[in-house]
C-alpha positions in Angstrom: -124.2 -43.9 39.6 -122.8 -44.7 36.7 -119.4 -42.9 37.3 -119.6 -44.7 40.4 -119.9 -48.3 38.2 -117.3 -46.7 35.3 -114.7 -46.9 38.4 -115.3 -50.3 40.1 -114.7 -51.7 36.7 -111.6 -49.6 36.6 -110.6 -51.3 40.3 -111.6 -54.5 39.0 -109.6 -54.5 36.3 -106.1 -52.8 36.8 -105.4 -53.0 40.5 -104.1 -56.1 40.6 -101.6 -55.0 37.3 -101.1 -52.0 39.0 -99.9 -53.3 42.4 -97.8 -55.4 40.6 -96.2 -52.5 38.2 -95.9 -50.4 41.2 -94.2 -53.8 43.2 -91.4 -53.2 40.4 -90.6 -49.5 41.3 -91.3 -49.0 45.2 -90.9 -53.1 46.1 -93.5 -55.5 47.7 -94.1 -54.0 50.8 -95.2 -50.4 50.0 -97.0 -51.4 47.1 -100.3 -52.3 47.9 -100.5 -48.9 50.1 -99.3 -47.3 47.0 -101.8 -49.0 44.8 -104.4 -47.3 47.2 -103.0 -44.1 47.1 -103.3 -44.4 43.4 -106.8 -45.6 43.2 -107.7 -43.0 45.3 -106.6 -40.6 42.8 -107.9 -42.4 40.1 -111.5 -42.2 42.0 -111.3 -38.1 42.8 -110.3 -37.4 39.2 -112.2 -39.8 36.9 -114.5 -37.1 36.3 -112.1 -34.8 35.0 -110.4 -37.6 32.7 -111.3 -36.3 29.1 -110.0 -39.5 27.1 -107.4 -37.5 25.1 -104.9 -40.7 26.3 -106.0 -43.7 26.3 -107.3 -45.0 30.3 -104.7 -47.3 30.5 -102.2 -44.7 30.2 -103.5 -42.3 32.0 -103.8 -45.1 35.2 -99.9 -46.1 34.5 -99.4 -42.1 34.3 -100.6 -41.9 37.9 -99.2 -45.3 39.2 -95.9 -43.9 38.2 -95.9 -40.1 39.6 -96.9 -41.5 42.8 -94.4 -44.6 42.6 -91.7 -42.0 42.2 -92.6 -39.6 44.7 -92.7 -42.7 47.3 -88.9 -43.5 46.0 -88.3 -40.1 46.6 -89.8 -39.2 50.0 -87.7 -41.9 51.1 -84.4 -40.9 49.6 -82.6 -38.0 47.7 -82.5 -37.6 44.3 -80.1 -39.3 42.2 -77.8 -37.5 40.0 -78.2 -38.1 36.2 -75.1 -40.0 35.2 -73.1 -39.6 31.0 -74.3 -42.0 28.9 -71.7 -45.4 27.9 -71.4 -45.6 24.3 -71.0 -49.0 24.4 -74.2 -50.2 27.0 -75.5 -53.4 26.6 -79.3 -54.7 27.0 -78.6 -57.1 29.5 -82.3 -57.7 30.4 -83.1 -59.3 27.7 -83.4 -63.0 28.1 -82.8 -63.9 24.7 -79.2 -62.7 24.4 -78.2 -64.5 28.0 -79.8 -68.1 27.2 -78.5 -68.3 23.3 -82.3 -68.9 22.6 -82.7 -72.1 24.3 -86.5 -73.3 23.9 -86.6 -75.4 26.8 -84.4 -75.1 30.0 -83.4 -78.2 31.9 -84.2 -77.6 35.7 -80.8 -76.4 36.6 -81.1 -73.8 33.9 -83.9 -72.7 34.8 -82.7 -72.0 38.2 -79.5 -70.5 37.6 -81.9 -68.1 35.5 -84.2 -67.3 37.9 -81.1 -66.3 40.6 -79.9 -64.4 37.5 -83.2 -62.7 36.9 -83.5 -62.1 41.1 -80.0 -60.6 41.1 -80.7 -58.1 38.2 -83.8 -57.0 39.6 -81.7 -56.1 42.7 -79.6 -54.2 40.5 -82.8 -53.0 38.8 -84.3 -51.9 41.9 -80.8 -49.7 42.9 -81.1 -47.4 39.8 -82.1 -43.7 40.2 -86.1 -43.5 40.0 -86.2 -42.2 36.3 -84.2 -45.2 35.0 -86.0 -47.4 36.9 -89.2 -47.0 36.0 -88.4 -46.4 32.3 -86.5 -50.0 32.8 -89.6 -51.5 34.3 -91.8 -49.9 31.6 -89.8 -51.3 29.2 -88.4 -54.6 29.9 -91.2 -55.8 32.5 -94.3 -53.8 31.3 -93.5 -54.9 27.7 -94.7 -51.0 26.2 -93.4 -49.5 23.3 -91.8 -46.1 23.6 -94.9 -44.1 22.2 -96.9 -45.5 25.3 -93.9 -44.9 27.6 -93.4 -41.1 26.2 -97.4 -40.5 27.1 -97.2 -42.2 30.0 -94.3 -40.0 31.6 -95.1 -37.2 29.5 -91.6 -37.1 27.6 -90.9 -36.7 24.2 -89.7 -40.5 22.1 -86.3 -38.9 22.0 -86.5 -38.7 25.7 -87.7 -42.4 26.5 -84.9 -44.2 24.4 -82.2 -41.9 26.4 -83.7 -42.7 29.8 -83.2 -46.4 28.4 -79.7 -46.0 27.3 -78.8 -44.6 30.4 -80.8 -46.4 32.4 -79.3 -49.8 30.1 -75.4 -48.5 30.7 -76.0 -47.5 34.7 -77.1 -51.2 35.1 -74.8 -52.7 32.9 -72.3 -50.9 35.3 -73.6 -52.0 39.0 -73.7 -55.2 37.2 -70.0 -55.5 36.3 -69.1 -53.9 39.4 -71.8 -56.2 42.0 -71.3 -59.5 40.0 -69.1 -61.9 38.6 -70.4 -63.7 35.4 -68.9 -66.7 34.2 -69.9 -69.7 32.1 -70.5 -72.5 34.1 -69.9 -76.7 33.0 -72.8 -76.7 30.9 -71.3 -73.6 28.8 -74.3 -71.6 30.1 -74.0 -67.8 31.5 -74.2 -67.7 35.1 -73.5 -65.5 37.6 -72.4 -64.9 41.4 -72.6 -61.8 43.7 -69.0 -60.3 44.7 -68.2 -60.4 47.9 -67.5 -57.4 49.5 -64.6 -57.2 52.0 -64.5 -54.9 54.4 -61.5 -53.7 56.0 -60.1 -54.6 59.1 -60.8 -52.3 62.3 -57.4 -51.2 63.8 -57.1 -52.5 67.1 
């Protein structure tokens, strides 16, 4: 009985943080059956969880595996790509909006299409980079967390990031054309992508 209480508190509290964590890896619409997949889990090995981790991590340990083997029952694997020397953190807000406190409406906007555009980009990257980027950047963890939580070493998290950091700063360069707009703020617009004529 009391197991049965331990875990509807468990429900209670992360599902809702967990379908949206897992919303970030495998998108809206498989999320919520992922979420399920992962409570269910959750529910058939709460027993066995010895508290060596904290619970948190150990839920984010199992939202993840079974985030990534959605992503990869629906696609191949991704090849690991070398790391650019010179990657950038574009995902950090702070950089882009030279610390502005408040936006005016139009900033705000332009940000948000930003911030939709990356995601896309975001989204794109190989399965490993992904979620270390969502971990990271959306999640808000530290690396310690992150290295528990995909059982790799500290060393290991902050390469994922650097690659994960230079593959996106790449798709970015390549899908998008930045540019500073009247206001002198950064903005952004998808390239077009022409395709070649059919011969007739």
């Amino acid at each position: 009985m009391a197991l049965e209480l331990e875990y509807t508190e468990i429900y209670d509290t992360y599902y809702k943080k967990m379908v949206r964590y897992i919303s970030k890896i495998v998108g809206e619409n498989d999320a919520e059956d992922v979420a399920q997949d992962v409570f269910e889990k959750i529910g058939l090995s709460l027993e066995r969880f010895q508290g060596r981790s904290k619970l948190s991590t150990w839920i984010y340990r199992i939202a993840t595996n079974t985030a990534i083997d959605k992503l990869r029952a629906s696609s191949n694997k991704y090849p690991i790509t070398p790391i650019d020397p010179g990657a950038l953190d574009l995902t950090k807000d702070r950089n882009v909006w030279n610390n502005l406190k408040n936006p005016t409406t139009d900033q705000r906007l332009i940000r948000e299409e930003m911030s939709d555009c990356v995601r896309e980009f975001i989204d794109e990257l190989p399965p490993e980079y992904n979620v270390v980027l969502v971990l990271k950047e959306y999640e808000g963890l530290k690396n310690s967390e992150i290295s528990k939580i995909l059982n790799i070493s500290i060393d290991n998290v902050k390469i994922r990031l650097h690659r994960a950091r230079a593959r996106l700063k790449e798709n970015l360069n390549s899908g998008c054309d930045f540019y500073q707009n009247e206001q002198g703020e950064l903005a952004c617009d998808r390239k077009q992508i022409i395709m070649p004529k059919m011969p007739e």
